[in-house]
C-alpha positions in Angstrom: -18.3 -3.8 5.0 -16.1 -4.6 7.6 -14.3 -1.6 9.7 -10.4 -2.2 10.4 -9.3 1.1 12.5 -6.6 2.8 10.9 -7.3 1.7 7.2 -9.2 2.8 4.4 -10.5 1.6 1.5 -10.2 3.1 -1.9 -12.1 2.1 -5.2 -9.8 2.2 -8.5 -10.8 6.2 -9.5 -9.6 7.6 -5.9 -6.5 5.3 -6.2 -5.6 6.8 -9.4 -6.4 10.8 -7.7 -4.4 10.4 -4.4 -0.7 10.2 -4.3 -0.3 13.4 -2.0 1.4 11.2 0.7 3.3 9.5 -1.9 4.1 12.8 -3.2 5.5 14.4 0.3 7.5 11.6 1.6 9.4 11.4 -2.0 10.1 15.0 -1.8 11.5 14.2 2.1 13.5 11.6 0.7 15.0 13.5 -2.2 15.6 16.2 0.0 17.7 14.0 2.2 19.8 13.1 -0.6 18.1 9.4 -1.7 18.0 8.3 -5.4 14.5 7.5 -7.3 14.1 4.8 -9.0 11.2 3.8 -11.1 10.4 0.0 -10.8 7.8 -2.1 -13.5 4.7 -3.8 -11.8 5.4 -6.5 -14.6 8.2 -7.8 -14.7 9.4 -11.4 -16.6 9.3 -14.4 -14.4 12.9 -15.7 -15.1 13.6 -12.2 -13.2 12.6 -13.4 -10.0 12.8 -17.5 -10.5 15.8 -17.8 -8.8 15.0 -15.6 -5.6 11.8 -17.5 -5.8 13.2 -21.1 -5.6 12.9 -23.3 -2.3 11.2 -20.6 -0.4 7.5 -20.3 0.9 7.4 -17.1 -1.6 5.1 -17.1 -4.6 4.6 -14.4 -7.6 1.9 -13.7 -9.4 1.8 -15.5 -12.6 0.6 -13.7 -15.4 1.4 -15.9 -18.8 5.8 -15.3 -18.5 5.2 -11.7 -16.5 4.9 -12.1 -12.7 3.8 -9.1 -10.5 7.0 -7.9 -8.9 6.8 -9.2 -5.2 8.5 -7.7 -2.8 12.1 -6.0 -4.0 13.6 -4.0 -0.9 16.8 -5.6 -1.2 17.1 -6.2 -4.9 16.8 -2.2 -4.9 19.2 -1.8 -2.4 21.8 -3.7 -4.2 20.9 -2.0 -7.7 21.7 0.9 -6.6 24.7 0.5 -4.9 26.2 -1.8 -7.3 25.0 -0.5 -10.8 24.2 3.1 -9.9 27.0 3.6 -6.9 24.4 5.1 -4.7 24.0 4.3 -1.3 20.7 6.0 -0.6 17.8 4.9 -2.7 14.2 4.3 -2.6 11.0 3.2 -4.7 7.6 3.2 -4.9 5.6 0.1 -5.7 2.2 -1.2 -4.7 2.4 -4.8 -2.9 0.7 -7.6 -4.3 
């Protein structure tokens, strides 16, 4: 196995245990007054196809599903413009 400093690895089971980081930094958030909203891993293709067009970027295909690539500003404008709320955040694992 190769060593990066700074990183770790997980397997699947201690993925699924942990979440006390992810735990503390949403209750910092929520104390400060941000908005959380849940966001699907899957998510239909024609969601993204647009976004996706003439860029470098790729999704995951998975039959019509496509994991949900990187959504910062789609979240940002949700919930501003759908949910009037300025301060938001999620929590989603990259792919």
């Amino acid at each position: 196995k190769t060593k990066v400093r700074g990183v770790r690895n997980y397997n699947v089971t201690q993925s699924l245990q942990g979440g006390g980081f992810t735990n503390l930094i949403s209750e910092l958030l929520e104390y400060r007054g941000y908005y959380y909203l849940e966001i699907p891993t899957l998510i239909s293709e024609k969601t993204v196809e647009k976004c996706l067009a003439n860029t470098n970027n790729n999704a995951f295909k998975l039959d019509d599903m496509v994991l949900i690539p990187e959504a910062t500003q789609y979240i940002a404008n949700l919930g501003t413009n759908t949910l009037g709320k300025s301060k938001v955040y999620y929590i989603a694992r990259c792919f």
